[in-house]
C-alpha positions, 0 to 999 in steps of 0.5 A, a space after each residue: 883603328 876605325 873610330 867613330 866619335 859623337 860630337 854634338 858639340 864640336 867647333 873650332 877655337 871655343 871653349 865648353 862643350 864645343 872644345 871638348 868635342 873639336 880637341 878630342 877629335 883632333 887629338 884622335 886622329 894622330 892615332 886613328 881613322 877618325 869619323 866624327 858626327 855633329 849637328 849641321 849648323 857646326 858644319 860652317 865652323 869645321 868646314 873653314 878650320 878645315 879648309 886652313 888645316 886639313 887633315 887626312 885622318 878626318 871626316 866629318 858626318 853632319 846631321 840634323 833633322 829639316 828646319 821646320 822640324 825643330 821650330 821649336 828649339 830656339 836659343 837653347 830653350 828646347 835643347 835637351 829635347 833636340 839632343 835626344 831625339 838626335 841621338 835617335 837619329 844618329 843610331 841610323 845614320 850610324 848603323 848604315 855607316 858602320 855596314 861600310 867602314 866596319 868600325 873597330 871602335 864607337 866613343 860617345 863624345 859630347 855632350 858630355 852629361 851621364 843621364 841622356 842615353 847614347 844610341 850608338 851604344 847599341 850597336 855591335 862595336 865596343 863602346 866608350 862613354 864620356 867623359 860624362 858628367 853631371 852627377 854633382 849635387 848641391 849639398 842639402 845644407 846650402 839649400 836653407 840660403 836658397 829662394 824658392 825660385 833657386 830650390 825649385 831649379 835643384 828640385 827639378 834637376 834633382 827630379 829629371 835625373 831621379 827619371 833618366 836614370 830610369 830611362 830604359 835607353 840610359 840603361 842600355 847605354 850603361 849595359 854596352 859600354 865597355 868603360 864610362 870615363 866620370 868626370 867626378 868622382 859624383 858622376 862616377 858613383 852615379 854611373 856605378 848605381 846603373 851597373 857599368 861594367 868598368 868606371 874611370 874619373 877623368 876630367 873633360 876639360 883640357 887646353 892646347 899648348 897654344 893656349 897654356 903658353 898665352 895664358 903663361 904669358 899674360 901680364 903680372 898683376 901688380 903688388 898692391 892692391 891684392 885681388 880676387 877674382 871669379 868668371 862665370 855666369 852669375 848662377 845661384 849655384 856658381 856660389 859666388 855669394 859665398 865668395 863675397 860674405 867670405 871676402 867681407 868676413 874676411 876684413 881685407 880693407 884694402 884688397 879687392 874682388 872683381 867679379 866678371 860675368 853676367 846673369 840672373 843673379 847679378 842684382 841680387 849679388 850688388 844688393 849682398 855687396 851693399 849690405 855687406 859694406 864692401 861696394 867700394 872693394 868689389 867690381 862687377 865688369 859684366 860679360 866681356 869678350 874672352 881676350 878681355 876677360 883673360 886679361 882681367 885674369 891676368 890682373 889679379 892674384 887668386 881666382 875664387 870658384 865657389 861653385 856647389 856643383 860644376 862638372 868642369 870648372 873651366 876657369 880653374 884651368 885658365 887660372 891655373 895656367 896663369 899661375 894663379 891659385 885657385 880656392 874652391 869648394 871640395 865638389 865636382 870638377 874643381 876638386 879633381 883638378 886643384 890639390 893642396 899644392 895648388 889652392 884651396 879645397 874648403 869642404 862644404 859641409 855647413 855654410 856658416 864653416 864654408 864661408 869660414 874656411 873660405 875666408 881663412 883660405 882668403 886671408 892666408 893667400 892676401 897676407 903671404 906673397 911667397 905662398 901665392 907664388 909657390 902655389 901658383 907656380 905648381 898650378 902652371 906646371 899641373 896644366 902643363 903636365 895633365 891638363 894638356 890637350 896631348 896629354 888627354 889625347 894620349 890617355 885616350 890613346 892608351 885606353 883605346 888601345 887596351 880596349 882593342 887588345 881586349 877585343 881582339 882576344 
């Protein structure tokens, strides 16, 4: 077949967005004749991959609008609005493109969130949206911890999406796609209110066998002392106060939390530390380079992933390929990705139960090695068998092969 595939995020050996997008176009073209289109400034990145590793099934369209049009998008200030007008742009690049290869297939890529429209959906060829995300919501009861600067943040996104979805183009996109893939089983009601035809979960986040296998093979963490961890930008909605109250409610006097990453609500969680009376039992390393951060993984027993809505849920991954159990909330990604062989999932229905049961889940991992191990032994084979990068490019495979088969009739 003839694909076409939107990526604005796509590059070479990262991970997020720009993962995703690279992953599935290189998985695609074991199948198919693959066009991908991306901004320019991810160019430089592909063109070095490429010129180590071509590929003949590939060819990459770049566009962008001129530099001092977009002197306002600076350090992701103003990149909602640079993503939807380069959705504009594309249609037409897109459309002229199609009068010379007549493409047999279109596949919106990344980014992968279900409120912005896609126009390429417009055009006359069958159409693919996602995975998408970002259907997830806090749970209003955890909105009584919050600053007013934090409810501010859940009302305006809450807001932005309220409009979106009244966006007459995210309709369109809705209308024309023969199936929408929802990263959650949130997004996927979401995509069910703006009428899809056909609506399917499946997660966006995946990882090579290169990287389950140095994942596999970091080093064990000692016995003693046991600990816990969570990755992540430090973001009133990652949860990680959650994890800290549940860790000191916990009275696990000798085991440890790190936690690694950086962001607006560090102060804030060093000063819950210090009320908490845990100082001594928490470390907080900051942002550190991926390597480093592997590594710090690899040095603990349990990842800890409190977040009230997340998409993805990267880490979880990471963690899972390293054969660590994971303890989650049952919300957004993380829930489709950990089962009850592989962690916990706490339901979050109050914050005075959440933390409870976090706790207990917190408890039960620190006391009973056996477990830790049986856990974190069936994670390792989850990713192995379902969150390879193959594995997803083989799904997609299938689906476009059923939708071609469709069309064709």
């Amino acid at each position: 077949m003839r694909v076409l595939l939107s990526t604005y995020a796509c590059r070479p050996n990262e991970g997020s967005e720009p993962g995703v997008g690279w992953n599935v176009v290189q998985q695609m073209t074991k199948y198919h004749q693959i066009w991908a289109i991306t901004r320019e400034d991810n160019r430089p990145s592909i063109e070095a991959e490429l010129a180590k590793h071509p590929n003949p099934n590939l060819q990459f369209v770049y566009y962008d609008f001129p530099s001092w049009a977009t002197w306002w998008n600076k350090e992701l200030r103003g990149v909602q609005l640079h993503y939807y007008l380069w959705q504009i742009g594309i249609y037409f690049v897109v459309k002229k493109l199609h009068r010379e290869i007549n493409f047999d297939l279109m596949h919106h890529v990344t980014y992968v969130k279900y409120w912005s429209p896609s126009f390429i959906a417009l055009l006359p060829v069958p159409f693919i949206w996602g995975p998408v995300g970002g259907g997830e919501s806090t749970p209003q009861t955890f909105w009584q911890a919050f600053t007013l600067r934090q409810k501010t943040y859940e009302t305006l996104r809450d807001i932005a999406r309220w409009v979106a979805e009244r966006d007459w183009f995210v309709h369109q996109t809705a209308k024309h796609s023969v199936l929408a893939l929802a990263t959650t089983k949130e997004t996927a009601a979401r995509l069910q209110v703006l009428n899809v035809r056909k609506v399917e979960v499946v997660g966006q986040c995946g990882l090579n066998y290169q990287e389950i296998e140095q994942l596999g093979n970091l080093p064990s963490a000692p016995d003693f002392p046991i600990r816990f961890i969570s990755i992540g930008r430090l973001l009133h909605w990652k949860g990680f106060n959650l994890g800290l109250e549940a860790f000191a409610s916990a009275k696990l006097n000798e085991a440890e939390y790190w936690i690694v990453g950086d962001g607006p609500e560090r102060k804030r969680l060093e000063q819950q530390v210090e009320k908490l009376g845990i100082s001594s039992q928490v470390t907080f390393w900051g942002k550190l380079p991926r390597q480093e951060t592997l590594n710090k993984l690899g040095e603990c027993h349990v990842l800890v992933h409190p977040s009230l809505h997340d998409s993805g849920g990267f880490v979880c991954l990471e963690a899972m390929a390293s054969s660590l159990p994971v303890v989650c909330l049952d919300l957004g990604g993380p829930a489709t990705m950990v089962t009850e062989e592989t962690g916990f999932k706490v339901a979050a229905n109050e914050i005075i139960d959440t933390v409870s049961k976090l706790a207990d889940a917190m408890t039960c991992l620190s006391k009973e090695a056996e477990l830790r191990l049986r856990m974190g032994l069936a994670a390792q084979s989850r990713i192995k068998e379902l969150y390879n990068w193959e594995s997803k490019g083989k799904l997609l495979a299938d689906i476009y092969q059923e939708i071609q088969e469709k069309s064709s009739k």
